[in-house]
C-alpha positions in Angstrom: 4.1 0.6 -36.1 7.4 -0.7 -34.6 9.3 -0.5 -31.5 12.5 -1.1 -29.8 12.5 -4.5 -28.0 13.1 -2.9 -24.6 9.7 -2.0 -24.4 8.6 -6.0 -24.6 11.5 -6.5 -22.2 9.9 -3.5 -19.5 6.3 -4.4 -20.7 5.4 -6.3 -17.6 8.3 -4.4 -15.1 6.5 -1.3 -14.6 3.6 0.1 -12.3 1.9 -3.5 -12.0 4.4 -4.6 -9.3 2.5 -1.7 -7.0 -1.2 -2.4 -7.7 -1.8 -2.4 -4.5 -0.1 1.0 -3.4 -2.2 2.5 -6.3 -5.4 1.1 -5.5 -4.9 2.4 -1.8 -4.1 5.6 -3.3 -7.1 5.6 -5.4 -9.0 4.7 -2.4 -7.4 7.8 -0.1 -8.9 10.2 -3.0 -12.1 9.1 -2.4 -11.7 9.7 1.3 -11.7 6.8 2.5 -9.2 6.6 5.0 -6.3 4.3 4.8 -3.4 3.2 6.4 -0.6 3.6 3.4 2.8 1.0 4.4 3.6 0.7 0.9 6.3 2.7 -0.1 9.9 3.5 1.5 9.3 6.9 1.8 10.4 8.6 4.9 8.1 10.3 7.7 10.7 13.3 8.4 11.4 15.9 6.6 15.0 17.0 5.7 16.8 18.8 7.8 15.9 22.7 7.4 19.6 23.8 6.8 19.5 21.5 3.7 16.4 23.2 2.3 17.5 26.2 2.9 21.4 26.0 1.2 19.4 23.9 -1.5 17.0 27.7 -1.9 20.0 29.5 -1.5 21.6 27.8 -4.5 19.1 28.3 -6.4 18.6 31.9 -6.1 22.0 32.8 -6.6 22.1 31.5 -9.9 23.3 27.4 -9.6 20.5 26.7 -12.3 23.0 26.2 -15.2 24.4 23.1 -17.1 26.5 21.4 -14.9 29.1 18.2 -16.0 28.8 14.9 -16.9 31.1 14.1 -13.5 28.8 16.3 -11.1 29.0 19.3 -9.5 33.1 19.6 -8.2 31.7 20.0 -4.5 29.9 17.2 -3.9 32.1 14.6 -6.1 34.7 16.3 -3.8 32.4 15.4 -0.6 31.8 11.6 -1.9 35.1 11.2 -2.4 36.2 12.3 1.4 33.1 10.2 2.7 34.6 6.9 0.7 38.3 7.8 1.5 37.6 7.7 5.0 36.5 3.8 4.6 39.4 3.1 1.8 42.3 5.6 1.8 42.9 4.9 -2.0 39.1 6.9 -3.2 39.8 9.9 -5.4 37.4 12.3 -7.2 38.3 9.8 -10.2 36.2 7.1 -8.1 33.2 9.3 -8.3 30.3 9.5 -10.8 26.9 11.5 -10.0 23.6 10.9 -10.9 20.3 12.1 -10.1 19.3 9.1 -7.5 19.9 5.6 -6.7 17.7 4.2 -9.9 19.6 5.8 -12.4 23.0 5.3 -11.1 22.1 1.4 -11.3 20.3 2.0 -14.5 23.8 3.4 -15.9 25.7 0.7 -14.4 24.0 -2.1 -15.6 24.1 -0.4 -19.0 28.0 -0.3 -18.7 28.4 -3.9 -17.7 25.9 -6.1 -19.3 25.4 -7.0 -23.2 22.6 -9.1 -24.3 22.0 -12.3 -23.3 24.2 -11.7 -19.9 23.1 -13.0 -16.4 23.1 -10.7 -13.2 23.1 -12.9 -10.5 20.7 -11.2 -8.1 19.3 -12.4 -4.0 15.5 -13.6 -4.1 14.0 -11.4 -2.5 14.9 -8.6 -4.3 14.2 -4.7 -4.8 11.2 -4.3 -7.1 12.8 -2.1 -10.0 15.8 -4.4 -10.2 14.8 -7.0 -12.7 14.0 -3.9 -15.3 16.9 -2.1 -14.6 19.0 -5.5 -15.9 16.3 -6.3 -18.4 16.8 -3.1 -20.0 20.5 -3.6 -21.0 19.4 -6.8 -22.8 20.4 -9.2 -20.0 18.5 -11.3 -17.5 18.1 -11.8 -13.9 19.3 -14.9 -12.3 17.2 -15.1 -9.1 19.7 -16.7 -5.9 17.4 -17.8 -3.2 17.8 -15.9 0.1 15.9 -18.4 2.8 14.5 -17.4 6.1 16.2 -19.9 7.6 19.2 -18.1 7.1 17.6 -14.5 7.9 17.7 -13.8 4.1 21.5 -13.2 3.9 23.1 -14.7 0.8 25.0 -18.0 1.3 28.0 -18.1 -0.7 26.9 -21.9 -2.2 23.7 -20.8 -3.3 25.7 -18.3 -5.5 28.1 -20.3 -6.6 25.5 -22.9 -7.9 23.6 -20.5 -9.7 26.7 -19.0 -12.0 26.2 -20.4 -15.3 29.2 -19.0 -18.3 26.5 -16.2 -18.8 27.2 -14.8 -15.5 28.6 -11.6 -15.7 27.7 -9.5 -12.1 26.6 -9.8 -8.9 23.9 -7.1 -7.7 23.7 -7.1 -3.9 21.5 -4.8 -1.5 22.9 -4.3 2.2 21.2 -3.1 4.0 18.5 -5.3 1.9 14.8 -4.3 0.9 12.8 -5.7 1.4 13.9 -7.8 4.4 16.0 -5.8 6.5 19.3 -8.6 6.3 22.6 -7.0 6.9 25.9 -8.8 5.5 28.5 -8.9 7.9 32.3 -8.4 6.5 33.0 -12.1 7.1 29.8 -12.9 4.8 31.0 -10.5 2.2 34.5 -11.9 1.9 33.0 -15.4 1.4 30.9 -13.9 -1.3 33.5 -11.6 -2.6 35.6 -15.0 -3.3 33.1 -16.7 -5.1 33.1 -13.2 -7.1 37.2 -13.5 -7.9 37.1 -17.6 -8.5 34.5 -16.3 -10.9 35.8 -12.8 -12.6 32.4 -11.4 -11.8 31.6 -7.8 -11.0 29.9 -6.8 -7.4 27.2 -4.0 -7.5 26.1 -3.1 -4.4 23.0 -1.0 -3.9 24.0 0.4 -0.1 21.2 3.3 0.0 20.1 2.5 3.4 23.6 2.7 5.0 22.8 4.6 7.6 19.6 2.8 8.7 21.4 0.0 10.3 20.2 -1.1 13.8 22.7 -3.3 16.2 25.5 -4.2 13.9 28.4 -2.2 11.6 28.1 -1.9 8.3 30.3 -3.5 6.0 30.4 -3.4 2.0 32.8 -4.9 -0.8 34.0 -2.1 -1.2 36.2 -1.7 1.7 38.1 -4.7 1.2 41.1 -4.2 -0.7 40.6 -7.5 -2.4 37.7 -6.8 -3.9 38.3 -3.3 -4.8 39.2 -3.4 -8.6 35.6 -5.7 -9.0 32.7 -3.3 -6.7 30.7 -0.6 -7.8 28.8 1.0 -4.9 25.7 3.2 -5.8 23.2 5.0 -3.0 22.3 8.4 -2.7 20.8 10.6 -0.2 17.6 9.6 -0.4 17.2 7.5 2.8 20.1 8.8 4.9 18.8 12.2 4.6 14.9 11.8 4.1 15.5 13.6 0.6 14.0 11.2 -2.2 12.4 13.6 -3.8 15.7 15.7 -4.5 17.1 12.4 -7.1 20.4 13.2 -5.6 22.7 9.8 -5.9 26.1 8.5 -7.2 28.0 6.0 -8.4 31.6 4.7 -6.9 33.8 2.6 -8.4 37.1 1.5 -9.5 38.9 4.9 -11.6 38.6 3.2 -15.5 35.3 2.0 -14.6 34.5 5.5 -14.1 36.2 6.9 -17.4 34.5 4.5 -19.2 31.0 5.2 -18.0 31.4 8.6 -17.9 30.5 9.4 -21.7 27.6 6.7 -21.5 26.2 9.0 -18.4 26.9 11.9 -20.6 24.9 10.7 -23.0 21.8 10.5 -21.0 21.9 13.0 -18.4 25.0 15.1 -19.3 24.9 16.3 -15.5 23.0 17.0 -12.2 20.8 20.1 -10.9 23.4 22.3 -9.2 21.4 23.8 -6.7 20.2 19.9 -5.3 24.1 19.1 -5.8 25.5 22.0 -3.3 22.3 20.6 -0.8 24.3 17.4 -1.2 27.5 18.4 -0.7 26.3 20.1 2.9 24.4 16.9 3.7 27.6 14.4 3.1 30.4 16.8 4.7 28.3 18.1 8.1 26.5 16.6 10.9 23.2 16.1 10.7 20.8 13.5 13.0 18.3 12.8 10.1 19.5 9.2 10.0 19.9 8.7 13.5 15.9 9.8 14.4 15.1 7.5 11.7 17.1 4.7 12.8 15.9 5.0 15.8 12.3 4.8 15.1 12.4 2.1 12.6 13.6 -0.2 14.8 11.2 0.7 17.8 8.4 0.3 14.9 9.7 -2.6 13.9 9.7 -4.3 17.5 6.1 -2.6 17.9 5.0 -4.9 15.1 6.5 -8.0 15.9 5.4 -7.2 19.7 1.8 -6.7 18.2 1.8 -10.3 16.4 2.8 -12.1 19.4 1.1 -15.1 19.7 -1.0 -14.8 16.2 0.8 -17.7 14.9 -0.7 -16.9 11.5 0.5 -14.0 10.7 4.9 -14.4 11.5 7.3 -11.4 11.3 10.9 -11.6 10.5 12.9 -9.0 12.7 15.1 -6.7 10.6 18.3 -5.7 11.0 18.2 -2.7 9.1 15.8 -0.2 6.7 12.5 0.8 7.0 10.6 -2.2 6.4 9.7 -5.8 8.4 8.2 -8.8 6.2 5.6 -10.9 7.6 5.1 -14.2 6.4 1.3 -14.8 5.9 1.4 -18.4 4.3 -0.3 -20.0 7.8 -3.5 -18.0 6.4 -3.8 -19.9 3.3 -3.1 -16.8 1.3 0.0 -15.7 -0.5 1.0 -12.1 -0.5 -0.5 -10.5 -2.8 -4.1 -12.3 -2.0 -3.3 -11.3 2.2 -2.8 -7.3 0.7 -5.9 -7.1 -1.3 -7.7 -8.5 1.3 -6.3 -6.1 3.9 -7.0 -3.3 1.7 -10.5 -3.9 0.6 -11.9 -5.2 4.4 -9.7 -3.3 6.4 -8.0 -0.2 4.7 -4.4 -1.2 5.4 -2.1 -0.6 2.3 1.3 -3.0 2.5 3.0 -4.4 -0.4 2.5 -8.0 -1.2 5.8 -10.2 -1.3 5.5 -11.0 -4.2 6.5 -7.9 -5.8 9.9 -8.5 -4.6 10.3 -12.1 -5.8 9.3 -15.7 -5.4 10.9 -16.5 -2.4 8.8 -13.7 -0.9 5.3 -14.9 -2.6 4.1 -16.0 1.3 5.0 -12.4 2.4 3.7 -9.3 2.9 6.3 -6.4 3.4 5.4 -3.5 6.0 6.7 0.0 5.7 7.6 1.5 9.2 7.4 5.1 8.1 4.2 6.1 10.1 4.0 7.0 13.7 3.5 4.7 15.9 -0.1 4.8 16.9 -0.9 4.3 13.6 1.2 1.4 12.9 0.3 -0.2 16.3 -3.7 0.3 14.4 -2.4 -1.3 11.1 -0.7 -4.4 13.3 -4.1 -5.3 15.2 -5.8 -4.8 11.8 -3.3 -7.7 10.1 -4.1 -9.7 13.4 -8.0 -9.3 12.7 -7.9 -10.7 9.3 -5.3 -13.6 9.9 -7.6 -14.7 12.8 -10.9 -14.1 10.6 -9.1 -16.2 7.9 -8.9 -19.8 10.1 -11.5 -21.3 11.4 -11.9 -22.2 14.9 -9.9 -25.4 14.7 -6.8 -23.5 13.5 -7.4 -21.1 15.9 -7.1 -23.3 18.9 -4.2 -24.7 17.4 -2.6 -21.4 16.6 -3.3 -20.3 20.8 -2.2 -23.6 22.2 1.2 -22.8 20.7 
C-alpha cells in the first residue's frame, strides 16, 4: 500500500525522542520506584476557581460547536492581555487553538512550502523539527553555545540564512535551557529578520516562569510587528496542560489567511475549556508566581547539590522549569548518562540529545518535584558521575 510522504518525513520525529521517559514509565508500573524529571509537566494543580467555572461551563450547556476564531470571550481576553503590551492588538490579531503544539503546527503550515528552511536555535524543543517537517520544509539548526548562556547571537543567524530561509522559530523563555532574550538581543535579531524579509515565530509558553529579568518578545516592538507570530497557551502559566487551551497572535491578514486552514482542521475549541481560559487570562491568579518561585529555588538546589562534582556541570537558568547539566566530563553523552541513571539508579531525566546536537553532552532536569526528592535525584547524578572516573579523575575533579 501507499502513503503520504509526511509519514517518511515524521517517521523518525515521534515517541523515540522520549525513550527514556517511557522506559521509566514502564519501570514505575512494575513498582519500581523512580524518580520521573522527564517531562515539563507542572507539580500544582490549577487553581480551583478555574476547575470549577471550567464544570460550570460545561453543565450549563457550552458543549456545542464553537468557531473557527475561538470562543468570543477569550479571543476578547487575549486580545486585552496583548493590547496591554502593544496598544495596536485587536480581536483580528487573535487565533485559538487547542494548545501550544497545534497553534505552531498551523503556523508552520501557513508559512512554509516544500523545500523551505526554518531557521531554528540548537538546542531546541523536541517536537519542533516535526512540526516544520510536516509542512514539507526543513530545519536549519543555529548553534546556541554555552559560552554565551544559549541565547542566540545575531551572526550565527545571519550565517546560517541560505535563499531557502523563509522563518525564524524562537523560544523565550527557551526549553530546554532556561535562556531569556533580553529586548536589546531581540532587536539585534529582529534586524537580521528585516535585512532578510523573514518571519519570527516565537513559542513564549513559559512567559510567566521567568526568574530575575523582564520579559521581552518581538512582538512588542513596533518594528517587528507586521513579521511576529507569537503562540503559547495556558498550559505552563496556569498548570493546565492537560486542558489544550492555546492561541495564536499575529499580524490581522496573517490571521485572515490562516483562519480557513485552522478551519479546516479543528473548525473551533471546547467552549467549556475556553470560558476556564478567559477567567484565567482576565483575573488574578498566583499559579505562576508559586511556580516561579519554586523552580528557581529547585533550580539553585541542584546546582547547590553539584557543587564541587566537577563531572557532572549545571547551567543556571533564567527561566522554565528545567536546568541542563552538561555530563561530557563523564565520558558519556546524554543519552548514554540517562540510561545509565535510570537502570542503576532509578532517576528518569531526558538526555540532551533529544533537544539537539549542541545538547548531545547534556542531560536536561525537570524541576517539577518537591524538593526532597529532587535534592535525592541530585546526590543520585553525583553518585554515578563519581562511580564513572576513576580515582585519578577523581583527584583531579576535588583538587579543583
Amino acid at each position: 500500500m501507499r502513503y503520504a510522504s509526511i509519514t517518511e518525513r515524521l517517521a523518525h520525529l515521534g515517541s523515540g525522542k522520549w525513550a527514556v521517559h517511557i522506559e521509566a514509565r514502564r519501570k514505575a508500573a512494575q513498582g519500581i520506584p523512580v524518580i520521573e524529571l522527564t517531562i515539563g509537566e507542572p507539580d500544582v494543580a490549577p487553581d480551583p476557581a478555574l476547575l470549577a467555572e471550567c464544570a460550570r461551563a460545561m453543565y450549563a450547556g457550552r458543549t456545542r460547536y464553537s468557531n473557527g476564531r475561538g470562543e468570543p470571550s477569550v479571543v476578547k481576553a487575549l486580545a486585552a492581555k496583548y493590547a496591554k503590551r502593544r496598544p495596536d492588538v485587536t480581536e483580528r490579531n487573535i487565533l485559538c487553538f487547542p494548545g501550544t503544539q497545534t497553534a505552531l503546527f498551523t503556523v508552520m503550515l501557513g508559512l512554509l512550502e516544500p523545500g523551505d528552511e526554518v531557521l531554528v536555535g540548537d538546542p531546541f524543543y523536541a517536537t519542533y523539527e516535526g512540526v516544520i517537517a510536516s509542512s514539507g520544509a526543513r530545519m536549519a539548526p543555529v548553534p546556541l553555545r554555552p559560552e554565551h548562556h544559549f541565547h542566540l547571537q545575531p551572526d550565527d543567524l545571519a550565517r546560517a540564512i541560505t535563499p531557502r530561509s523563509r522563518v525564524v522559530l524562537l523560544n523565550t523563555p527557551h526549553n530546554p535551557t532556561g535562556a531569556v532574550l533580553s529586548a536589546n538581543e531581540i532587536a539585534a535579531i529582529g534586524k537580521v529578520c528585516r535585512d532578510h524579509d523573514l518571519w519570527i515565530v516565537c513559542d513564549e509558553v513559559y512567559e510567566e516562569l521567568i526568574f530575575d529579568k523582564p520579559f521581552a518578545s518581538p512582538f512588542d516592538q513596533p518594528d517587528l510587528a507586521e513579521r511576529t507570530i507569537v503562540v503559547s497557551s495556558i498550559s505552563k502559566s496556569h498548570a493546565a496542560p492537560g486542558f489544550r487551551s492555546g492561541w495564536a497572535a499575529g499580524p490581522v491578514e496573517f490571521c485572515d489567511r490562516l483562519l480557513p486552514v485552522s478551519e479546516t482542521m479543528l473548525f473551533g475549541v471546547q467552549p467549556f475549556i475556553a470560558d476556564m481560559t478567559a477567567m484565567a487570562l482576565s483575573e488574578p491568579f498566583d499559579t505562576s508566581t508559586v511556580m516561579r518561585g519554586n523552580y528557581a529555588r529547585r533550580a539553585r538546589l541542584v546546582a547547590d547539590g553539584l557543587a564541587g562534582n566537577g563531572p557532572l556541570q549545571p547551567m543556571m537558568p533564567e527561566g522554565g522549569m528545567f536546568i541542563v547539566i552538561d555530563v561530557s566530563a563523564t565520558g558519556l553523552t546524554g543519552l548514554q548518562f540517562a540510561h545509565r541513571l535510570l537502570d542503576e539508579k532509578n532517576v528518569a531525566v531526558m538526555p540532551g540529545g533529544s533537544f539537539g546536537e549542541q545538547a548531545e553532552g547534556f542531560i536536561r532536569v525537570s524541576l517539577t518535584v518537591d524538593d526532597e526528592k529532587l535534592a535525592e535525584a541530585t546526590g543520585r547524578m553525583a553518585e554515578l558521575a563519581t562511580e564513572l572516573i576513576d580515582r585519578e579523575d577523581q583527584q583531579k575533579w576535588a583538587a579543583n
